[in-house]
N, C-alpha and C positions, 0 to 999 in steps of 0.2 A: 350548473356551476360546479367547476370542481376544484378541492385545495391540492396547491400546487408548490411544495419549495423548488427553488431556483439557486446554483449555488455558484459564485464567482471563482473561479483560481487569482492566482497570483497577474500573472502573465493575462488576466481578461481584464484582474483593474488595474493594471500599470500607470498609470494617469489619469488624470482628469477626462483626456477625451478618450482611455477605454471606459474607462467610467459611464460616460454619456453613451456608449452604445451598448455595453452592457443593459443598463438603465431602459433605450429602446424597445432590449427582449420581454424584461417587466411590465413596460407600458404593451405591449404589446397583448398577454396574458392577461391584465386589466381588464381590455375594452373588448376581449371574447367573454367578461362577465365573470373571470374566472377569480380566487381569493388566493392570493402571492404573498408568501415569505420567500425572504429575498437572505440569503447566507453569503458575507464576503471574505476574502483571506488577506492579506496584507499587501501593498504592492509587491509586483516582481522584485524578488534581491533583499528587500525592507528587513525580515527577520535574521536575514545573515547576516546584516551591519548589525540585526541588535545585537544578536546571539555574541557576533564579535565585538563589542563595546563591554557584553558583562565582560567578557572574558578578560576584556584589557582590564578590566576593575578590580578584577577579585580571579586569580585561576581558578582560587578555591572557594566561591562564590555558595552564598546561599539559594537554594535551589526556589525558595518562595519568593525574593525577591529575583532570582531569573526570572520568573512568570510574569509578573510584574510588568518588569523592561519590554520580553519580545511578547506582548499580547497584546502593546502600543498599536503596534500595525496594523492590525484588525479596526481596534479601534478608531484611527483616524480615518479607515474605508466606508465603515458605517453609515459615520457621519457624512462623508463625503456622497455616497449612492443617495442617501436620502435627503440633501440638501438638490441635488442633479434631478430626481425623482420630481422633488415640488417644483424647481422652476418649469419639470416638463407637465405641470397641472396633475399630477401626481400626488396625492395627500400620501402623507409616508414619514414615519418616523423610527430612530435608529434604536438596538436598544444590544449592552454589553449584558456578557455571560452573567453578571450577578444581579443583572434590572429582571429577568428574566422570572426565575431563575433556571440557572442549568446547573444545578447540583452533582458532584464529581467527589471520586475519592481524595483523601489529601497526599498522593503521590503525585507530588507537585515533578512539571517537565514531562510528565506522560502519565496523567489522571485518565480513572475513566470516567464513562458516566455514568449517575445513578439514578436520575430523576430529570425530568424535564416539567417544569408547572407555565403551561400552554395558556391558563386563564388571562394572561393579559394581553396576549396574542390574539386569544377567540374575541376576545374583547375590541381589539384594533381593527380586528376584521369587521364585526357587527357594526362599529361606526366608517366603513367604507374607505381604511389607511390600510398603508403597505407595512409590514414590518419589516425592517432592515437592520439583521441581528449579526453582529461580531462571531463570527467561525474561530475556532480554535481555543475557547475560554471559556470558565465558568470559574464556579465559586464551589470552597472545598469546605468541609462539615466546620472549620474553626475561621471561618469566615475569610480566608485568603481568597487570591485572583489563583486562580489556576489554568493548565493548558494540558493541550492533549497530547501533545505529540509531533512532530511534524506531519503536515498532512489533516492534520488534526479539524481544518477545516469541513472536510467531507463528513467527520465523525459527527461533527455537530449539525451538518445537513440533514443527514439519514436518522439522526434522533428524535430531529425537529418533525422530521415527514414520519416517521413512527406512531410518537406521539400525535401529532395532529390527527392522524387517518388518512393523511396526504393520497393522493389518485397516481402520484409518481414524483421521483426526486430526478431533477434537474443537474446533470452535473457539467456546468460551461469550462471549456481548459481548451488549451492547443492544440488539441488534436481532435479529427471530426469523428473519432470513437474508436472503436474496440476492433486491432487487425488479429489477422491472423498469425503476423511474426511483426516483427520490427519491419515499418516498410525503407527505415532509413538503411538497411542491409538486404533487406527481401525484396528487391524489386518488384515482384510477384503478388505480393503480400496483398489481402482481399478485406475489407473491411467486412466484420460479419454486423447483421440486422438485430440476430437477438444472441447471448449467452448467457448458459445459468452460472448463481450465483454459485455454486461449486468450480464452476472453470474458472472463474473469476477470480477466487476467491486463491485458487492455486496459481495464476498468473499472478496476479500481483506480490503472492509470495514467492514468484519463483524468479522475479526480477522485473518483470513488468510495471511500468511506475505511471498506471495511468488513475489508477483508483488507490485511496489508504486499505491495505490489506484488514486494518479492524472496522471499516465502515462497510465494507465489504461482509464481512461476519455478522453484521448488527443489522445490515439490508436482509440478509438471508434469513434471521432469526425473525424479523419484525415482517416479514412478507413486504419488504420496500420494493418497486419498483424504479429500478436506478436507469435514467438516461444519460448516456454519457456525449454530448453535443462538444462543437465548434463553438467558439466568441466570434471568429470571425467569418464562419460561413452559414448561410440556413439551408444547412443541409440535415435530414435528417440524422442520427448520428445511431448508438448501441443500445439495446435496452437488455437490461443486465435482469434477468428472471428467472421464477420459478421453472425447474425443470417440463413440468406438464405444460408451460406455451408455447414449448417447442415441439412442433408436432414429429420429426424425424431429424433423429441425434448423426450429427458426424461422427465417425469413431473418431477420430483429431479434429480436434475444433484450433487448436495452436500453438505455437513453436515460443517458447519464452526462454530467454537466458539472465545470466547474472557474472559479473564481472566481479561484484561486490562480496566475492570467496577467496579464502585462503585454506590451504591443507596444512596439516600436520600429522605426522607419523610417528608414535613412538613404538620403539622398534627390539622387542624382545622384554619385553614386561613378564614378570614373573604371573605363570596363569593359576592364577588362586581365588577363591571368592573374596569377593569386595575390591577385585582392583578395578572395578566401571567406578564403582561410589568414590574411593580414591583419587580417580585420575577429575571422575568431573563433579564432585562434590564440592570442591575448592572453587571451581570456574564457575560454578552456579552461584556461590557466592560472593564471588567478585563481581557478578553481573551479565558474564560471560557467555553467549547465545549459541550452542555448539548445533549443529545442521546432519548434515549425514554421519553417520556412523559407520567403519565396516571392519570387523574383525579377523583376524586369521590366524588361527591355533598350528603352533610346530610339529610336524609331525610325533614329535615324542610326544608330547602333552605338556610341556612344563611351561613353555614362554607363548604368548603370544605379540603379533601386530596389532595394533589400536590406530586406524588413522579418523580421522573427523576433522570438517571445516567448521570454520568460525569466519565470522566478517571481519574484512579487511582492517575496519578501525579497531576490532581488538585485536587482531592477530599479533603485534608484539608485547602488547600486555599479558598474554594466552602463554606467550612462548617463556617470558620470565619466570610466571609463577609456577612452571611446570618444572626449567632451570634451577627454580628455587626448591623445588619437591623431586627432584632428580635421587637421593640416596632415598628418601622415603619409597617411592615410588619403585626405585630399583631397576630399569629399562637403560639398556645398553647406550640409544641413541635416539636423537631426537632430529627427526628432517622436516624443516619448514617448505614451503612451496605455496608462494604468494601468485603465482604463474600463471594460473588454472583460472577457466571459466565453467561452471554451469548449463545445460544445455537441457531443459525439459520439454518432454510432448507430454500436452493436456487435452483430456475430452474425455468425456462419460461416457458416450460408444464404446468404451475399450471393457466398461464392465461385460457386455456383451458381443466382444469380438475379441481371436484369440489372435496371438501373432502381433501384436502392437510393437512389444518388447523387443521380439527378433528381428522385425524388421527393422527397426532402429541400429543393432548391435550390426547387423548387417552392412546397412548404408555407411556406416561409421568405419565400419572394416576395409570394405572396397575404397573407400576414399583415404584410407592408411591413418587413420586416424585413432588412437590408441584408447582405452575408456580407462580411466585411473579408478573409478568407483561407480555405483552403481546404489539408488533407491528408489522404491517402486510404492506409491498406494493406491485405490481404486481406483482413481483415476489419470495416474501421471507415473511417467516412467522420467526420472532423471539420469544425468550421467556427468562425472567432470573427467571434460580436456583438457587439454593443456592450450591458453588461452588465445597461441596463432591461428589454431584452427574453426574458432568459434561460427567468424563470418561463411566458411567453409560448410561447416557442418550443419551450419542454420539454413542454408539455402538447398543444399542436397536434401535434409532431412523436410524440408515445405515441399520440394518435389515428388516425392516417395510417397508419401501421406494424401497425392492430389489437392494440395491445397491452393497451388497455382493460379491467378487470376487468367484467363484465357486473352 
């Protein structure tokens, strides 16, 4: 017998009847003998009507009653899987983030988590029920409804399977797993059997939006075994793992990008100490997520370049309060450039093989393709273009790296 969560997306419960064949997968898992926690997300669309209702209520809305409103969604799937569960002879009951409980910080709209108390789950299981638990919610130290984040349902998947000792965490969504580029531009593109939770973990931060980048972080820390499957085909799908189960490392395991970039340049800033804490001390305070960094000192020494990206929904909040610290700051000129896309190769191979980096700067050359910026960690070389070139450079650069489906 092994314990198994199971996690639904959006787009797997759309309705009643994905419901019912989600539900099939469970019953399926059941009658190999196996003990099913079943995690669901809200219908396709559902949270962005709510999200848009607070907003029509309140712009400037209380952040604990947001939670509130969009954690409905979950809710109503719960209930729904495990009413579909019992008529299919299924014993199965529902249960929301605070029945639980799943204890979270009170950074209500992107709580984390802090605790998960499993006893009344081990307990459902010993009496031979399914548990069918609300993704995306729990409950914060002063007794509110809280929420994770978007995405936020995978977080409560890989908690649950954490905590439990789970044998592997299930993750059903539209797509039958983990490629090696976007195959909706990579014609080419190869679904890979296994990657680790490092590649992963850099894809989905690098624009990849098949896993939540913090469920991803909390699989890797808690040794979770993440399968990322189809709802609508039974095909095997990705098993997202520890380095050592993969017996021989690609140097490129994948090509990710992000649209979801804006640059800014400010341009002749007086070079003194403390103008980094200056420029982004204030943006960290606003909330402000700044990405790559890349400097360039004047040959006298006295001003330099500062350019850095930030995501597109800050990028004009970014650029006011920078307009607004314009004589503090002292920088000649400020250039926006919303234009630009993202473009990383990822793989742990590269710790162990040299040339990764130049061969990229390379292919990108011959294909006239300009690099605006450039950041590198152990395992991922990034670069932003300017963002016609993306589809271009994504497919050149899968060819290069042999990643090619044959």
């Amino acid at each position: 017998m092994a314990r198994i969560v199971q996690k639904f997306g959006g787009t797997s419960v759309a309705d009643v009847e994905h419901i019912r064949r989600a539900a099939e997968r469970v019953k399926a898992e059941v009658e190999c003998g196996n003990q099913v926690a079943v995690v669901v997300s809200a219908m396709a669309g559902v949270t962005n009507q709510l999200v848009d209702w607070v907003s029509a209520a309140s712009p400037t809305y209380d952040p604990r009653e947001y939670d509130v409103v969009v954690s409905t969604g979950e809710q109503v799937n719960c209930g729904l899987m495990a009413l579909v569960l019992q008529e299919m002879g299924i014993p199965a009951r529902s249960w929301l983030g605070w029945q639980i409980p799943l204890a979270t910080t009170d950074a209500h709209g992107r709580a984390r988590v802090h605790e998960v108390d499993i006893a009344g789950i081990a307990q459902q299981w010993s009496d031979g029920e399914v548990p069918v638990i609300a993704g995306f919610q729990g409950i914060g130290p002063d007794g509110r409804v809280t929420t994770l984040g978007r995405g936020g349902s995978d977080i409560s998947a890989v908690a649950l399977a954490a905590t439990l000792g789970a044998e592997r965490c299930d993750i059903f969504t539209d797509v039958d797993g983990v490629y090696t580029a976007d195959p909706r531009i990579v014609a080419k593109a190869r679904k890979l059997d296994k990657i680790t939770y490092e590649e992963m973990l850099e894809m989905a931060s690098q624009g990849a939006r098949i896993l939540q980048t913090r469920s991803v972080e909390l699989a890797m820390k808690n040794g979770v075994r993440v399968h990322v499957r189809s709802s609508f085909e039974d095909l095997p799908g990705t098993l997202v793992v520890d380095e050592e189960e993969i017996v021989e490392q690609q140097v490129v395991s994948g090509i990710a990008y992000s649209r979801d970039e804006a640059k800014i340049t400010l341009v002749q800033v007086p070079d003194r100490p403390g103008v980094a804490a200056a420029i982004f001390g204030p943006l960290a305070d606003a909330g402000v997520n700044v990405d790559m960094i890349v400097q360039s000192t004047a040959s006298d020494g006295k001003t330099t370049d500062i350019t850095f990206t930030v995501a597109k929904s800050d990028f004009e909040r970014c650029v006011e309060l920078l307009e607004e610290a314009r004589e503090t700051l002292d920088f000649k000129a400020l250039v926006p450039d919303s234009g630009i896309v993202k473009v990383s190769v990822i793989g742990v191979g590269m710790r162990s093989h040299a040339g990764v980096a130049q061969a990229m700067f390379r292919t990108l050359s011959e294909k006239g393709i300009n690099i605006q910026a450039i950041s590198t960690s152990e395992i991922k070389v990034s670069v932003l273009i300017a963002e016609e070139y993306a589809e271009l450079a994504l497919r050149a650069l899968h060819t290069v790296y042999g990643l090619d489906a044959e």
